[in-house]
Backbone as JSON, one array per atom type, in Angstrom:
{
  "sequence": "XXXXXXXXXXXXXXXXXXXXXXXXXXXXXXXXXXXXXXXXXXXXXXXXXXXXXXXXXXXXXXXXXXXXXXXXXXXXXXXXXXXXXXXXXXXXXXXXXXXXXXXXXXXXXXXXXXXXXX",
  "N": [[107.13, 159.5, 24.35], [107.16, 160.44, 27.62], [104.51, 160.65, 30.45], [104.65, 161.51, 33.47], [103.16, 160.97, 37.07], [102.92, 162.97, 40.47], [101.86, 162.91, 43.12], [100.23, 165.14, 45.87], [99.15, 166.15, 49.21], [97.68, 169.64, 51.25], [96.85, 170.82, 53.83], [95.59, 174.21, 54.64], [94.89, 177.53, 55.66], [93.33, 180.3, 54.17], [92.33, 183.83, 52.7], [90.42, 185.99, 50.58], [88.95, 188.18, 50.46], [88.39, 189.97, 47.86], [85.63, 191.72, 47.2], [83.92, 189.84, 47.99], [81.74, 188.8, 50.02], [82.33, 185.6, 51.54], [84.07, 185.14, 51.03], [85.68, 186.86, 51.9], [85.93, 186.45, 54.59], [88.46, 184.5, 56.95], [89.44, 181.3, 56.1], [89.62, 177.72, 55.55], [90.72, 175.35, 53.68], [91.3, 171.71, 51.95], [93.5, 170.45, 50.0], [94.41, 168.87, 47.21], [96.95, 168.24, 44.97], [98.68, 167.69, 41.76], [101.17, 166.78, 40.36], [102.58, 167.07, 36.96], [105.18, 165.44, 34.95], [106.83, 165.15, 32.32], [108.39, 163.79, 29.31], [111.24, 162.56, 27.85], [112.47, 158.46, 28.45], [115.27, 158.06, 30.39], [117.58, 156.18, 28.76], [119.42, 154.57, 30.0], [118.77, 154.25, 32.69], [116.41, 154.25, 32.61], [113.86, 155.18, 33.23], [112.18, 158.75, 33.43], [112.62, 160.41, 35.83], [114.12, 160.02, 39.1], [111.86, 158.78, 41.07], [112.05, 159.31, 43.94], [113.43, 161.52, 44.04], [111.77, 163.17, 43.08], [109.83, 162.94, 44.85], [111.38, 164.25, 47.41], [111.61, 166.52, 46.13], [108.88, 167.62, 45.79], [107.63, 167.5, 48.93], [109.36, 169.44, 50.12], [108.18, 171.59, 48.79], [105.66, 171.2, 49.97], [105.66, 171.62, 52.09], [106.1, 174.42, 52.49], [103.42, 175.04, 52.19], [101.66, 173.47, 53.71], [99.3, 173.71, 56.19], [99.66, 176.25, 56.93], [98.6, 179.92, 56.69], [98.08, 180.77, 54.27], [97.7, 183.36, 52.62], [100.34, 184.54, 54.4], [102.11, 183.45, 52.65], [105.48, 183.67, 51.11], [105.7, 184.81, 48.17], [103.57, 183.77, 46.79], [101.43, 185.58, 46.35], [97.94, 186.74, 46.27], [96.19, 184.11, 46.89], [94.62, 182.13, 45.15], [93.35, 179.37, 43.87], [94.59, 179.57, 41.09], [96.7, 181.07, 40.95], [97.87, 179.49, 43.04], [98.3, 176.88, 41.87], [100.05, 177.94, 39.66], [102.56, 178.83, 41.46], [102.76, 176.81, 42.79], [103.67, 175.13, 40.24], [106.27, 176.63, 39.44], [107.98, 176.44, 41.71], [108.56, 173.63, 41.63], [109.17, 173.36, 38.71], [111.69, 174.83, 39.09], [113.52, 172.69, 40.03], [113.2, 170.4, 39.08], [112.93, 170.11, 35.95], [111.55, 168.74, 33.96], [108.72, 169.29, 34.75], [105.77, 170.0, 33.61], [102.97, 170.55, 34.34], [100.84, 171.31, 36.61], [98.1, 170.42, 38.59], [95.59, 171.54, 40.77], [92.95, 170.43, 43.2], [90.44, 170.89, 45.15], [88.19, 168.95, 46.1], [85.99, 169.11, 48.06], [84.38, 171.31, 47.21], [84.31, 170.89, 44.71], [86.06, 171.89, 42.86], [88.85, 172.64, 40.63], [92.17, 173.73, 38.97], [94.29, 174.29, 36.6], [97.59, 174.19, 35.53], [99.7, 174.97, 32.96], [103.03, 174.63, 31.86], [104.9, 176.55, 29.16]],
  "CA": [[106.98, 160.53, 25.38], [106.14, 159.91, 29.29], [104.1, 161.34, 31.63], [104.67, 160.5, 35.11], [102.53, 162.12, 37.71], [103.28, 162.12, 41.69], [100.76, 163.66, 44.0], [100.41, 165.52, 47.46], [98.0, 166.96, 49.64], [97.64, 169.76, 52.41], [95.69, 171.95, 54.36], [95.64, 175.57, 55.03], [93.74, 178.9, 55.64], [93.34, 181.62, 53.46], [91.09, 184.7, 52.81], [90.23, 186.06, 49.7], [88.74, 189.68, 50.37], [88.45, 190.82, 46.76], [84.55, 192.24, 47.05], [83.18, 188.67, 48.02], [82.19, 188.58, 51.49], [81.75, 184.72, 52.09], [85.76, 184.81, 50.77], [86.73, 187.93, 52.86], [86.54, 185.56, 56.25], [89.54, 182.82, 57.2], [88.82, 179.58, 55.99], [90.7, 176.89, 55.09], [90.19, 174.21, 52.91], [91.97, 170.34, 52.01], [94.38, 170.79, 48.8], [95.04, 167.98, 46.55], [97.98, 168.59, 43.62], [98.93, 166.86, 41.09], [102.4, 167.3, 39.4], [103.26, 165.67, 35.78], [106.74, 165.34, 34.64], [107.26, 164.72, 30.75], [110.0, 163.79, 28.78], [111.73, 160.51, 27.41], [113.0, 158.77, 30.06], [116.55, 158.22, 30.25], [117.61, 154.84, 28.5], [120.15, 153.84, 30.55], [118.18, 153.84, 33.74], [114.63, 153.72, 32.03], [113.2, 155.98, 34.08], [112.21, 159.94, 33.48], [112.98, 160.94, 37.07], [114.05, 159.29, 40.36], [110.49, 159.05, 41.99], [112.25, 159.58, 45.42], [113.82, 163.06, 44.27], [110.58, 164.11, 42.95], [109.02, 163.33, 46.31], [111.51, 165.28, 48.01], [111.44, 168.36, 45.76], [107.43, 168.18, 46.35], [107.84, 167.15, 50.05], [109.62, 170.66, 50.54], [107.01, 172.89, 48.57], [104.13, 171.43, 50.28], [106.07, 171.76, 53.8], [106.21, 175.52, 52.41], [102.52, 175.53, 52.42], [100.97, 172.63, 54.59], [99.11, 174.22, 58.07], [99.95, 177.95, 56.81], [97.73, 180.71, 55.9], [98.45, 181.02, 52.44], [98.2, 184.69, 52.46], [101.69, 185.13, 54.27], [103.52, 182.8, 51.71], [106.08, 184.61, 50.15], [105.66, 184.76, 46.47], [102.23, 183.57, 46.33], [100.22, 186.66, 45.9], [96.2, 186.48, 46.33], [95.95, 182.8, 47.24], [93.72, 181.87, 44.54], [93.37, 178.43, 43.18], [95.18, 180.02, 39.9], [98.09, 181.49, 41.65], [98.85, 178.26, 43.67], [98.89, 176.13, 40.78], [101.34, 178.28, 39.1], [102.93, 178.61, 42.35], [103.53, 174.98, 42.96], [104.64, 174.51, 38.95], [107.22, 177.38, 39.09], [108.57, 175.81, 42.66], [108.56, 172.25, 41.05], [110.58, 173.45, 37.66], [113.13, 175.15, 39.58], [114.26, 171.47, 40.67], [112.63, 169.03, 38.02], [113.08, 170.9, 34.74], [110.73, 167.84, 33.19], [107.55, 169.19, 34.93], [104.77, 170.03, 32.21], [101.62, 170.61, 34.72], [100.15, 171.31, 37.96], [96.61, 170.09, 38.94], [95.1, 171.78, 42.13], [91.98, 170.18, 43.07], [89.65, 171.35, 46.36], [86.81, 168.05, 46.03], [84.6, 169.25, 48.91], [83.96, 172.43, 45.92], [84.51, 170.37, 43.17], [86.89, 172.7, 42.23], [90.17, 172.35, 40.12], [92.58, 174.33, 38.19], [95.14, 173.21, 35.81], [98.39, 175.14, 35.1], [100.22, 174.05, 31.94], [104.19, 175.9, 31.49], [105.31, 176.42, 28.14]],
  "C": [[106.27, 159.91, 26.58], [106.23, 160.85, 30.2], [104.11, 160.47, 32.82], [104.35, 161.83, 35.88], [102.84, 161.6, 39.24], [102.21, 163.63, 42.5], [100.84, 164.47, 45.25], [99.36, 166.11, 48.09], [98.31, 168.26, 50.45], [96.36, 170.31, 52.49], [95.86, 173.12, 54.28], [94.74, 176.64, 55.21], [94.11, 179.9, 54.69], [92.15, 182.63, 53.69], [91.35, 185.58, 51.62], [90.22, 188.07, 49.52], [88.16, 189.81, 48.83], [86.73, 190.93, 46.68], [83.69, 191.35, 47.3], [83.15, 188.36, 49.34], [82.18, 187.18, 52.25], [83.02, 184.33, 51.91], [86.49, 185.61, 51.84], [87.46, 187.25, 54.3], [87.54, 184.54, 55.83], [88.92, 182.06, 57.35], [89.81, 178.86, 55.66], [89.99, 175.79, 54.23], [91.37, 173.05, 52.79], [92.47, 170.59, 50.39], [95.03, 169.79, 48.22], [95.68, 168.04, 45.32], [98.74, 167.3, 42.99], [100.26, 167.44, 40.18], [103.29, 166.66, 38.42], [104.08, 166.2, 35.31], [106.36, 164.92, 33.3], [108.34, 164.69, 30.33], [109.87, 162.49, 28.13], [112.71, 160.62, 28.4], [114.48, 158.02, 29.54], [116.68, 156.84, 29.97], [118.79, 153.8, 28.85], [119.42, 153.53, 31.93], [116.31, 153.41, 33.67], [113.52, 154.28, 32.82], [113.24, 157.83, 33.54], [112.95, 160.54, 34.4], [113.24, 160.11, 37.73], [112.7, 159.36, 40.95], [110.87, 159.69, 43.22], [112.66, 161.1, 45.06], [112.79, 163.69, 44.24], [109.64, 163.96, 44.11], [109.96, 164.15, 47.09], [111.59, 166.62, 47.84], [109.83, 168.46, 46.5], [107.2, 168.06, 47.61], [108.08, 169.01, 50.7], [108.55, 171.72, 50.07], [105.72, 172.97, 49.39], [104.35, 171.42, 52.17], [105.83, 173.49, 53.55], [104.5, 175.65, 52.7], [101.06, 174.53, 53.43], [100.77, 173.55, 56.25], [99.46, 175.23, 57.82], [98.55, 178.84, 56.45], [98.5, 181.28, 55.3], [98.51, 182.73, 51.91], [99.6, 185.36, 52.79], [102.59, 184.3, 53.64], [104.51, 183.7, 50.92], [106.23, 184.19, 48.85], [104.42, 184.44, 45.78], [101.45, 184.38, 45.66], [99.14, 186.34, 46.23], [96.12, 185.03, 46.33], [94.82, 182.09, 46.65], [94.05, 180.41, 44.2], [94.57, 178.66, 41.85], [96.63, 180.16, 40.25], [98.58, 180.11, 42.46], [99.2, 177.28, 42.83], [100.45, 176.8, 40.13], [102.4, 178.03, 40.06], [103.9, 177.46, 42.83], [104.43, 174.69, 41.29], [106.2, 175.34, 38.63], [108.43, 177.04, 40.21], [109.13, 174.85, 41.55], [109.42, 172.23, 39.53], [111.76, 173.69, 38.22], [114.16, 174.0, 39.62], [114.37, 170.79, 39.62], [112.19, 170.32, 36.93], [112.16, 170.52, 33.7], [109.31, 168.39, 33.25], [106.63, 169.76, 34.1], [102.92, 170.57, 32.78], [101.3, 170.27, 36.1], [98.33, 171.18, 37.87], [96.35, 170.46, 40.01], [93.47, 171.34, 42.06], [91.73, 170.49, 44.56], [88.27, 170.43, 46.19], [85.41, 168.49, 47.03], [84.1, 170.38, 47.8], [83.91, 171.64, 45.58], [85.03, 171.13, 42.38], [87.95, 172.2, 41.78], [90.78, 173.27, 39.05], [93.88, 173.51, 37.55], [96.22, 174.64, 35.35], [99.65, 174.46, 34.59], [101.64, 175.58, 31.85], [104.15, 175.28, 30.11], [106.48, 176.02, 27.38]]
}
């Protein structure tokens, strides 16, 4: 079994609201994701995936949310750490059927969430 992981970053604004007023204001923060592919990799080419497709599937999701406020994404919902992980892993199957796990990490927090499909 192999994991192969390919990365991305952006930016964006959001705002939280839900009874927390230091969330309610627009902020933005720096968004680093992590997206691992599993499988056995194909033994004629010896590879899981093309690397290049899986940069352009993730290329397009994170054009969907690079420089946006994350509140008008469509499909997102509440722009939580939680919800964008899924977010990004339910994008990222649609294409790559292999993927197994999203990592959202926010380092100036030291925040990170992890969203594993079944």
């Amino acid at each position: 079994m192999i994991e192969l992981t390919q990365e991305f970053g952006f930016d964006a604004a959001h705002y939280l609201g839900q009874g927390v007023p230091e969330n309610a204001r627009l902020h933005g923060h720096s968004f680093y994701v992590e997206v691992t592919l599993k499988g056995e990799p194909d033994p004629a080419k010896g590879w899981l995936r093309d690397l290049g497709e899986v940069k352009r599937v993730l290329d397009g999701i994170r054009d969907t949310l690079d420089h946006r406020l994350l509140n008008e994404v469509e499909g997102l919902g509440n722009p939580t750490l939680e919800n964008l992980a899924h977010f990004i892993f339910e994008r990222a199957r649609e294409r790559l059927p292999e993927v197994a796990r999203v990592k959202i990490r926010r380092p100036s927090y030291g925040q990170a969430c992890v969203y594993e499909g079944g």
